[in-house]
C-alpha positions, 0 to 999 in steps of 0.5 A: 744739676750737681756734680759728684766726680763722674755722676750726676743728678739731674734735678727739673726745676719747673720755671715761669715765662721770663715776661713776668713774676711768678704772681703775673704768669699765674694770673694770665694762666687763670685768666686764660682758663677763666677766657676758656670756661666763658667762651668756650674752647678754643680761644680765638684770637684773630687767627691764632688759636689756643685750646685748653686742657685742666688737668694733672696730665693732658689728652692729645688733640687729634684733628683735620689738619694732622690726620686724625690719629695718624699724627696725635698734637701734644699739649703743652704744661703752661701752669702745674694743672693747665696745658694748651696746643695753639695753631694758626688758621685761617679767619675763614677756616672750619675745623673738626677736632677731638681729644684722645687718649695716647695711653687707652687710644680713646677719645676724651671728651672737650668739656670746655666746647659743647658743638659736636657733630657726627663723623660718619663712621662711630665717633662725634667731633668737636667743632667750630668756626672761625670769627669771619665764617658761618655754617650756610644759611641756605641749610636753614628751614625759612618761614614763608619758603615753599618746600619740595617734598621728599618720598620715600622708595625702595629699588631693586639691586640686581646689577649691584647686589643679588637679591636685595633693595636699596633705600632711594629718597625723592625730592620734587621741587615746588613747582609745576613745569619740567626740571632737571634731575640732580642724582646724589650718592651717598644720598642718604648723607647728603639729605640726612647730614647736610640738608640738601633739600633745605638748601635747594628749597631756598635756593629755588625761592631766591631764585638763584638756581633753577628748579631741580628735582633730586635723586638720593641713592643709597650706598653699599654700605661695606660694598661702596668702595665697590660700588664707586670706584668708577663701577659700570654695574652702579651705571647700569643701576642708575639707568635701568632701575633710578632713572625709571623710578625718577621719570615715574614720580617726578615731572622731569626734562625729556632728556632726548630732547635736553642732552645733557641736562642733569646733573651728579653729585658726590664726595670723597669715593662718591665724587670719584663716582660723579666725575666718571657718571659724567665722563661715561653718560654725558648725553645724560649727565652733562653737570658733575659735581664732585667734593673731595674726590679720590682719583688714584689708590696705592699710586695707581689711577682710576679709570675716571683718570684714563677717561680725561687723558683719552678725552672723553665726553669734553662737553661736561661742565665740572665743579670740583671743590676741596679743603686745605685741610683735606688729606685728598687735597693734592690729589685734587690739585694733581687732576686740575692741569690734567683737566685743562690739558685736556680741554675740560669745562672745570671750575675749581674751588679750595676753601679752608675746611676738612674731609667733612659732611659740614664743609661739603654743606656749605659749599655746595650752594656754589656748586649748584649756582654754578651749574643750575644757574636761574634762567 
């Protein structure tokens, strides 16, 4: 900086790292670049992790830690054309990620990472696994392993929807006795996305769950935050219109005669919707599962809530589960005292992932152990 009486010129110089000459701070940065374009991004180290950007200019990384584009990361200049952004995860951890734009607000494809997935809504995100974890096995067709089989059906909507029909899948196990029924909302999602089916296949081969026959229930696509915060009119659809069908085509448990045999299971507004099946249909549904589950809005409780404090329906077993990298998680571990205050049969799980089909997937051969054990 130069000093000329009250003025001043301020002149950036750009400096390398203090460990090394300038011949060593370029050789690492190259080597780190080289690293990336070999493995892919990011580069793992243990539990640190570094993703790396070439470029006059760098995007931002938006991810499940910070919120999507609620809290955009800024790279950092490690070389004139080179940036990086690094974070510490668990060795466990699964992570969903994209680079974005701060200047046009559009997202910018990660040349170095070829592993993306659909979000659900319009976008693909990039993805990847720490070294000490792995998507399910169990998600995986198998040679030798006999498949249930899925059908097609339409159901009417009079309660939820005037005049219109609903998509409904059914999954009969491949086995010839009575099962219980698993309902599933956002069905579709969780057969197309998640490949229940598959993992219910193997799961029923390896003996370690009971047979099961499965219900997927379409959401209201723009109408299913109506349809699931805790709605009735959804109850009385399942009762009146799913149940029948499903008693129809599938060789089920007589549920008069096995109270509390079947089970439900959602996430995020679709395991609010579970938890409260369960809390108002207990002589039907007596195994809830419910992965990230939203339980109060804008400070205000769902109804689901006032049904636990008012403890209702105690008998029902419950599987929650939830990643630390959730924007729901403390909304998840507010309700655990509240459950077990309560008396409430709950087991609750956290795992290191996000708000995400791929998290919920590979949980969910826990949740099913743990509620469908093998007899």
């Amino acid at each position: 900086m130069l000093a000329r009486g009250r003025n001043y010129i301020s002149i950036k110089i750009y400096r390398p790292p203090k460990f090394g000459g300038l011949l060593q701070w370029e050789h690492m940065n190259t080597k780190l670049l080289e690293l990336a374009r070999k493995q892919g991004n990011p580069i793992i180290e243990g539990n640190h992790v570094t993703f790396v950007w070439q470029g006059t200019s760098a995007p931002h990384i938006i991810d499940d830690l910070h919120m999507w584009e609620d809290a955009p990361q800024k790279m950092k200049r490690s070389a004139p054309d080179l940036w990086t952004y690094s974070i510490e995860l668990d060795h466990t951890a699964y992570l969903e990620y994209a680079f974005y734009d701060p200047r046009t607000k559009e997202r910018v494809q990660d040349p170095l990472n070829k592993n993306t997935v659909f979000n659900g809504i319009e976008h693909y995100n990039h993805f990847f696994y720490m070294p000490e974890t792995s998507p399910t096995p169990y998600a995986t067709k198998r040679r030798g392993v006999p498949r249930g089989k899925v059908t097609h059906h339409l159901i009417d909507t009079w309660m939820i929807e005037q005049d219109g029909e609903r998509e409904i899948y059914l999954y009969k196990p491949p086995v010839k006795e009575p099962v219980p029924l698993l309902v599933i909302y956002d069905g579709v999602d969780y057969l197309q996305r998640a490949n229940l089916n598959i993992i219910v296949d193997n799961l029923i081969h390896e003996k370690r769950i009971q047979p099961l026959a499965m219900a997927f229930i379409q959401n209201g696509d723009k109408y299913r935050g109506v349809e699931y915060a805790c709605s009735d009119a959804t109850l009385m659809t399942i009762e009146h219109v799913v149940l029948p069908l499903a008693r129809k085509k599938l060789n089920l448990l007589d549920i008069k005669k096995n109270h509390g045999a079947y089970g439900v299971l959602g996430a995020s507004f679709g395991g609010l919707m579970s938890l409260y099946t369960g809390l108002r249909m207990p002589d039907i549904f007596g195994r809830v599962i419910s992965q990230s589950g939203v339980f109060e809005s804008e400070g205000r409780d769902f109804a689901a809530v006032d049904l636990i404090r008012a403890k209702q329906a105690r008998e029902i077993k419950i599987w929650m589960d939830i990643g630390q990298y959730d924007w729901l998680l403390e909304d998840n571990r507010r309700l655990q005292p509240i459950l077990q205050k309560n008396g409430y049969n709950v087991t609750y799980r956290e795992f290191f992932g996000g708000h995400n089909y791929t998290s919920w997937r590979d949980e969910i051969p826990r949740a099913l152990e743990a509620l469908f054990p093998a007899q």
